[in-house]
C-alpha positions as CSV (number, residue, x, y, z in Angstrom):
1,X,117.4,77.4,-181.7
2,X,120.3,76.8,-183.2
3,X,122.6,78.7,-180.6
4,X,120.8,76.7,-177.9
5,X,122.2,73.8,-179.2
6,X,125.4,74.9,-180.0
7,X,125.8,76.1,-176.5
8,X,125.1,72.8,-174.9
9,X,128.0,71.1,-177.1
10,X,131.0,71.9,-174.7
11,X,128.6,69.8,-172.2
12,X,128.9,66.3,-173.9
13,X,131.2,64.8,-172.1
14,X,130.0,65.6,-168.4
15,X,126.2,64.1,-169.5
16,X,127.7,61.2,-170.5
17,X,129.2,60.5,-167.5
18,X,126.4,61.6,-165.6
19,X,124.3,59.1,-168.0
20,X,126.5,56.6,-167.1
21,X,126.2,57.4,-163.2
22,X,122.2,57.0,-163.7
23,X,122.9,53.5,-165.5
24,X,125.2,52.4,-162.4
25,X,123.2,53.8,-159.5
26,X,119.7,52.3,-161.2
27,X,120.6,48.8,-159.3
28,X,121.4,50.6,-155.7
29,X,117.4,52.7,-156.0
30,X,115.5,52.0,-152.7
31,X,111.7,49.5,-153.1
32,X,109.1,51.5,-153.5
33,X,105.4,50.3,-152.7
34,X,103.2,50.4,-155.6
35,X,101.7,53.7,-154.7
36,X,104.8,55.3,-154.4
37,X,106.1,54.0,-157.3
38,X,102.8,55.7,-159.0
39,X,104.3,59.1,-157.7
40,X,107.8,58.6,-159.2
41,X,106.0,57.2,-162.7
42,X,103.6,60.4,-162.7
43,X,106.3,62.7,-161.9
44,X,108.8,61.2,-164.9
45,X,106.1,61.3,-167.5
46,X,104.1,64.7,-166.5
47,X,106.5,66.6,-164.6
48,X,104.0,66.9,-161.8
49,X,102.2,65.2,-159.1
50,X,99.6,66.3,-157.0
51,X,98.9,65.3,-153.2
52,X,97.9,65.8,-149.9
53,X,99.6,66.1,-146.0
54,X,96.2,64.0,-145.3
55,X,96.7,61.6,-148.1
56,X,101.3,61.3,-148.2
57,X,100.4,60.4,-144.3
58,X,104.1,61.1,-142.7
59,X,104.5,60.6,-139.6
60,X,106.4,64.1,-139.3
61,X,103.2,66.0,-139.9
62,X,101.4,66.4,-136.5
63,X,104.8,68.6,-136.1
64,X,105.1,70.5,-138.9
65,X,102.1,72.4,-138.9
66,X,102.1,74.2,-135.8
67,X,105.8,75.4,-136.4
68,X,104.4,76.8,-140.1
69,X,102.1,78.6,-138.2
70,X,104.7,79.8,-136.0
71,X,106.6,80.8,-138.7
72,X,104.0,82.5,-140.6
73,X,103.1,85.0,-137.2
74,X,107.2,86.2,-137.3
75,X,106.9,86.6,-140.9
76,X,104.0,88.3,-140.5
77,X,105.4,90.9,-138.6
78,X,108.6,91.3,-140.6
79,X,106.2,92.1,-143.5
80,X,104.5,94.9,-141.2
81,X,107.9,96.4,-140.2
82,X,109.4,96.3,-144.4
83,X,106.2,97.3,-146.0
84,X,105.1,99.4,-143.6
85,X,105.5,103.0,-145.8
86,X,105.7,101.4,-149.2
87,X,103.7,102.9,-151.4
88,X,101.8,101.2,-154.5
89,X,103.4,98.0,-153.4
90,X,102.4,95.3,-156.4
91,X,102.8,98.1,-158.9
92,X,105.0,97.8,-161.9
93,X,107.2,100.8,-160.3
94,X,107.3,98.8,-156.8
95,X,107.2,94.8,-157.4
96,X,105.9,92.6,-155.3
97,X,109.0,90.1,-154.4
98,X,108.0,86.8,-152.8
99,X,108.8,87.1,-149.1
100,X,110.9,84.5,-148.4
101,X,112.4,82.7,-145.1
102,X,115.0,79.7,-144.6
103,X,113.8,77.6,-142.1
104,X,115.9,74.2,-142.4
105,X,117.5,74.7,-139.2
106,X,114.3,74.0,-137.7
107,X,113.5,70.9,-136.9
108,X,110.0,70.3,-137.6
109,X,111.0,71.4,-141.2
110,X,114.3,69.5,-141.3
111,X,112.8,66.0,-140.2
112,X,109.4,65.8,-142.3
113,X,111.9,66.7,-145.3
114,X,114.2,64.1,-144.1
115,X,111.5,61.2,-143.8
116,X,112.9,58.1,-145.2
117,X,109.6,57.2,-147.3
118,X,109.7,60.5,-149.0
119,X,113.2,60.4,-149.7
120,X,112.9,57.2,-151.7
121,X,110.0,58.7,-153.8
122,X,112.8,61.4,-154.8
123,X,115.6,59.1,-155.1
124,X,114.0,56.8,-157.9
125,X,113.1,59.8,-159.3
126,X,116.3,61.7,-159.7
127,X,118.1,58.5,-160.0
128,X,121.2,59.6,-158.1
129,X,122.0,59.3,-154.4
130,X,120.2,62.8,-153.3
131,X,120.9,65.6,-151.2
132,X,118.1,67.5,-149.5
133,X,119.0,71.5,-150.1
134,X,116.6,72.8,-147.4
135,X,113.2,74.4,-146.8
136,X,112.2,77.7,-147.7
137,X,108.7,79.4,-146.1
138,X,106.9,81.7,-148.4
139,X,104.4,84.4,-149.3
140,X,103.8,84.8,-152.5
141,X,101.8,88.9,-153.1
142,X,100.0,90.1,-155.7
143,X,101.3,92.2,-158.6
144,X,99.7,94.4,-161.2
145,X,101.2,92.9,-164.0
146,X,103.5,89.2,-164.4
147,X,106.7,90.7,-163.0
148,X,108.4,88.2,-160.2
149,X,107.6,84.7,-160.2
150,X,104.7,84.7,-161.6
151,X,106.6,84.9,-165.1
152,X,107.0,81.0,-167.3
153,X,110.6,79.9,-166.1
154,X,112.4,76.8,-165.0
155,X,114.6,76.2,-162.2
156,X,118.5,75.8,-162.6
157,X,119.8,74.0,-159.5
158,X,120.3,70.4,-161.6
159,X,119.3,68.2,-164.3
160,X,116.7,66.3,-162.6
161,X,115.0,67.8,-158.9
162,X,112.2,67.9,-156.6
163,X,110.6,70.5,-155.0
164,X,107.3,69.6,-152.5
165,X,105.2,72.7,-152.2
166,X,102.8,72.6,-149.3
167,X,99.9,75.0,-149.3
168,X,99.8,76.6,-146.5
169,X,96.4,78.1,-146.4
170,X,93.8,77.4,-149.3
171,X,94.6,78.2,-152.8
172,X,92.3,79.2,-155.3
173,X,92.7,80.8,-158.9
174,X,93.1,84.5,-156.5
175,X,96.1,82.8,-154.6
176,X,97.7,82.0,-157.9
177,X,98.1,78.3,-157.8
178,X,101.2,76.6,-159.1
179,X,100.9,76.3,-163.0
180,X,102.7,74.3,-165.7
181,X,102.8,73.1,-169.0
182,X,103.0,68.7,-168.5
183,X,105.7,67.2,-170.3
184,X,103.5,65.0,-171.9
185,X,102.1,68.1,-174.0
186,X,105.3,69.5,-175.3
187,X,107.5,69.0,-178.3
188,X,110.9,69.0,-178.7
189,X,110.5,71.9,-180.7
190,X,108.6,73.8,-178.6
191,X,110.8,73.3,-176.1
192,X,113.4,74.7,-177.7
193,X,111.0,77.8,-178.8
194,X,110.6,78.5,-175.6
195,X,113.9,78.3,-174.2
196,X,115.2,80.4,-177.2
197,X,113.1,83.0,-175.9
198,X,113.5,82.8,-172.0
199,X,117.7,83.1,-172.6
200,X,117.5,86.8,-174.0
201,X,114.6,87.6,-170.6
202,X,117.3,86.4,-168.6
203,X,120.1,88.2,-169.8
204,X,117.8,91.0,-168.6
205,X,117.5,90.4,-165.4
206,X,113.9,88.9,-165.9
207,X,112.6,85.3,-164.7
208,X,110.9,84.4,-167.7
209,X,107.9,84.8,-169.9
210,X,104.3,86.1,-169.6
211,X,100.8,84.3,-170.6
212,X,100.5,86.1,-173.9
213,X,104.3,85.0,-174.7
214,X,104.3,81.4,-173.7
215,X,100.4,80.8,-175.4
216,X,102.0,81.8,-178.6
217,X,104.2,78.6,-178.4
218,X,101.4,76.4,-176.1
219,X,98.2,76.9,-176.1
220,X,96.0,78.1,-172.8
221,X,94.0,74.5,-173.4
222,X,97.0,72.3,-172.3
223,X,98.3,74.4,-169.3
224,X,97.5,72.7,-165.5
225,X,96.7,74.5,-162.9
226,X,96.8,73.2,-159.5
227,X,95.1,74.9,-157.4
228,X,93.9,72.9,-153.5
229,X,93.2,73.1,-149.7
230,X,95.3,74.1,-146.8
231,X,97.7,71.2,-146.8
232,X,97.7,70.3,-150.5
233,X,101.1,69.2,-151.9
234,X,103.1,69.6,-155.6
235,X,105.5,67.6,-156.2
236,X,107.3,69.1,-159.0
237,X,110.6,68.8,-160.8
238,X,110.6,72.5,-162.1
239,X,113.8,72.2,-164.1
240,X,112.0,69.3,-166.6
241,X,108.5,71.4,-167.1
242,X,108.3,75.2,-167.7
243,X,105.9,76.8,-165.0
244,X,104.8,79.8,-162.7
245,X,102.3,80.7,-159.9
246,X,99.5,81.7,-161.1
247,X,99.3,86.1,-161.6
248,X,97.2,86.9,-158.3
249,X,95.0,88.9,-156.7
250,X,95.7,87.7,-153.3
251,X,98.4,86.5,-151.2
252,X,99.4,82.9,-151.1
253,X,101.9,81.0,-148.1
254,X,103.4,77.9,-148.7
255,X,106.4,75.5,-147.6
256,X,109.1,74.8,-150.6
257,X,111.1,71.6,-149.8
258,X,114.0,70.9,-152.5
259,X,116.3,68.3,-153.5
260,X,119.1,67.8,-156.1
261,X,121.5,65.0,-156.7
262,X,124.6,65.1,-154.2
263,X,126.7,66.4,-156.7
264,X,124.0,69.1,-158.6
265,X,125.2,70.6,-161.8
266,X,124.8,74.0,-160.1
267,X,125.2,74.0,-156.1
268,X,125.8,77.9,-156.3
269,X,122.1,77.8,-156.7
270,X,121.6,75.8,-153.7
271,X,123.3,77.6,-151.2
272,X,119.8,79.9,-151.0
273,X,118.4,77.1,-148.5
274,X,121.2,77.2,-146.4
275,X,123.0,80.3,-145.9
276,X,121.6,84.0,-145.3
277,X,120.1,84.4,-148.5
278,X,116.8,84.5,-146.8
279,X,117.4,84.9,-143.7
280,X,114.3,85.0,-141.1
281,X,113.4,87.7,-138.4
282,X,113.0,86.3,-135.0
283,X,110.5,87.2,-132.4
284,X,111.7,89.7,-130.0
């Protein structure tokens, strides 16, 4: 614990500014009705909130979903053409990577991410003028063992961010739901367990932790899972809770909307929702 500590040192001086920038910017933060100010009041003392397209109501929606679905068909046949001799795919010789697509070119995606009313959720919450990264499609497969994403981790791209998951077809304990440990059950201490432990992973080329590895530090009994409907929405800031989909015995799709402050402590990380990181096939 100590060495975590000692490595964040050297940073003293830029989080002070950027404390400073939070303190100056707090005056400039868009109104927020009182429901949405419940959102940004869940989010800062849990980590997550939980929604719905249905429920959110943006006026973007009635677009969105067909162009998922549109989406999902060309992904479906770049799976068939990259899988199609694999063999033992989900094994722990042959991991099953998320398959994963940038699609914030398109519009449908670009504009519900750009809707003014969800953009002020994430400002107050970030506290920062914001930059919306970009949208990334997904399927998520099953793997024999906790090996991809599936493994406890946070995210890196900044000190405070937002990603909006949207389920894309219904997501039960099989689908592995989104999972995480609310901020309101952890310690200092066990923070810092953790993260001790996640650095050496790392090093290794590995996300994170498995089950038996985090319960050791937090017990089973305060873990959330989330699972929900087609069309049910996270709203998570993965770099303030440690968390993981769900291991799984079936397939799961969903939308990943993220956003950072303008100036993120790591934009190498964002360039994945822009560039050809995750580049999509296009129908012939």
């Amino acid at each position: 614990m100590f060495n975590q500590l000692h490595k964040y040192i050297p940073r003293i001086p830029s989080e002070l500014r950027y404390r400073i920038d939070l303190m100056r910017h707090a005056r400039k933060l868009p109104e927020l009705s009182p429901e949405d100010k419940l959102i940004v009041d869940t989010l800062r003392k849990e980590g997550v909130v939980t929604t719905s397209l249905q429920d959110l109501a943006l006026p973007k929606t009635s677009a969105l979903i067909p162009s998922a679905e549109s989406q999902l068909a060309n992904m479906e046949l770049a799976l068939a053409a990259k899988y199609k001799n694999t063999q033992k795919f989900g094994s722990l010789e042959n991991p099953a990577y998320p398959q994963i697509f940038t699609v914030t070119d398109l519009p449908e995606f670009y504009n519900w991410g750009s809707e003014q009313r969800l953009l002020n959720i994430i400002e107050n919450y970030i506290g920062l003028p914001i930059a919306f990264q970009g949208v990334h499609l997904r399927r998520d497969f099953a793997n024999d063992e906790q090996l991809t994403t599936e493994l406890w981790h946070l995210d890196a791209e900044d000190r405070r961010m937002v990603k909006v998951i949207i389920y894309l077809n219904d997501v039960s304990v099989e689908n592995g739901p989104f999972e995480y440990i609310p901020k309101s059950q952890m310690s200092l201490i066990q923070q810092l367990q953790i993260r001790s432990k996640i650095v050496p992973k790392t090093a290794k080329g590995l996300v994170g932790l498995n089950d038996a590895e985090i319960e050791k530090i937090v017990p089973k009994s305060l873990w959330k899972s989330c699972p929900g409907k087609a069309g049910s929405i996270v709203i998570a800031d993965p770099r303030a809770i440690f968390h993981h989909g769900k291991p799984r015995t079936q397939s799961r799709s969903t939308l990943f909307f993220v956003y950072t402050a303008k100036n993120p402590l790591r934009p190498e990380c964002c360039k994945q929702y822009n560039d050809q990181t995750f580049a999509r096939v296009l129908p012939a």
